[in-house]
C-alpha positions in Angstrom: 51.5 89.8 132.6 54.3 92.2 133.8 56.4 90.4 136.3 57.8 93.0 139.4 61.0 92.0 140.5 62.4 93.9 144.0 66.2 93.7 145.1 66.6 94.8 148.7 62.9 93.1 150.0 64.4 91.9 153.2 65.0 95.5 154.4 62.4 97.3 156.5 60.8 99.1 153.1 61.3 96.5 150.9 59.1 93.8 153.1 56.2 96.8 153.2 56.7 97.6 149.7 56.4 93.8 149.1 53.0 93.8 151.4 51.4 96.6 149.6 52.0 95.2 146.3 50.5 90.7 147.3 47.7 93.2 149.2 47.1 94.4 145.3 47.7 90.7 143.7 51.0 92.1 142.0 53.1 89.2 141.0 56.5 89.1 142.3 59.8 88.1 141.5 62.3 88.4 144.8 65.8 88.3 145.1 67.5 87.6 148.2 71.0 87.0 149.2 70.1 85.1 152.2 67.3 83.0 153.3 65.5 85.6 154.5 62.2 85.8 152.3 60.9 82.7 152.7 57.6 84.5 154.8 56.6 85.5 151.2 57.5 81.9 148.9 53.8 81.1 148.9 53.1 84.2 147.1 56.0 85.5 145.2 58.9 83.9 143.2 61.9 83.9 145.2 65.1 83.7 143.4 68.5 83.2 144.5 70.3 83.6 141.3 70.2 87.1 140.1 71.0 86.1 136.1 67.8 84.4 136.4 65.6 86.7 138.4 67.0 90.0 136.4 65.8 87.4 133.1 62.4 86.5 134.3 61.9 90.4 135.7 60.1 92.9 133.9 60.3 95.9 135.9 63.2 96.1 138.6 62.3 98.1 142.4 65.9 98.1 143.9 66.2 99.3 147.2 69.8 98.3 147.7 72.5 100.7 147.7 73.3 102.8 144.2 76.7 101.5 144.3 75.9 97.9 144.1 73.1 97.9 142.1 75.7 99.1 139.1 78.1 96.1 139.5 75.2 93.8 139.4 73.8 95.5 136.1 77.1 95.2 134.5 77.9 92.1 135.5 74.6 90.8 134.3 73.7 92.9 131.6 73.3 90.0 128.9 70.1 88.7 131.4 68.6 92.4 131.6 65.1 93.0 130.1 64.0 95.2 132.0 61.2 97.8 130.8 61.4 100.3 133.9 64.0 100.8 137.0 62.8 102.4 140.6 66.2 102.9 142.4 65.3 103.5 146.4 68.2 104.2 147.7 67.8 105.6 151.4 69.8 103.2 153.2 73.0 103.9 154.1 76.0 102.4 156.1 75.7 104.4 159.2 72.2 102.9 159.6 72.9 99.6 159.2 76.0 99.9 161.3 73.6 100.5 164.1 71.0 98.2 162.8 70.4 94.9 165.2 70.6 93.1 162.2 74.3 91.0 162.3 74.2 90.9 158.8 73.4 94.8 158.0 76.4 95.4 160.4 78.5 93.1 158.6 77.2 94.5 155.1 77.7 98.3 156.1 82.0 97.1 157.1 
């Protein structure tokens, strides 16, 4: 069984995205920074470490900034195996600088 992981779920689009695909039964693998998936622990696998969550994922759905996604690759390249990689990247620091999210106007400094 193909195992989904998404980067970015906590966003706006990324807790849709992650909606649309439990609606379908689509196993998934989350990573979050912060506690802030726990609405979906009863139905996906949240992770906290990103070696093991890029290990454990067979396809990636990022929805985090180009920029950051990269370093995280490289720095974890040894733990890819990824098959496919969706990079959704609409976000952008002037939106999260007016977000009334603390931490999306922290992230976006």
């Amino acid at each position: 069984m193909r195992n989904i992981g998404i980067i970015g779920a906590s966003s706006n689009v990324g807790r849709s995205l992650v909606k649309k695909f439990l609606s379908n039964e689509i196993k998934l693998n989350l990573f979050q920074y912060q506690n802030s998936l726990n609405t979906f622990k009863d139905k996906a696998v949240i992770y906290s470490d990103l070696s093991n969550f890029l290990e454990d994922s067979n396809d990636l759905i990022s929805l985090i900034p180009i920029w950051i996604l990269r370093n995280l690759l490289i720095e974890h390249k040894s733990k890819i195996k990824l098959k496919n990689l969706v990079l959704i990247s609409s976000t952008s620091a002037s939106t999260k600088i007016k977000s009334d999210d603390i931490w999306e106007q922290n992230y976006a400094k």
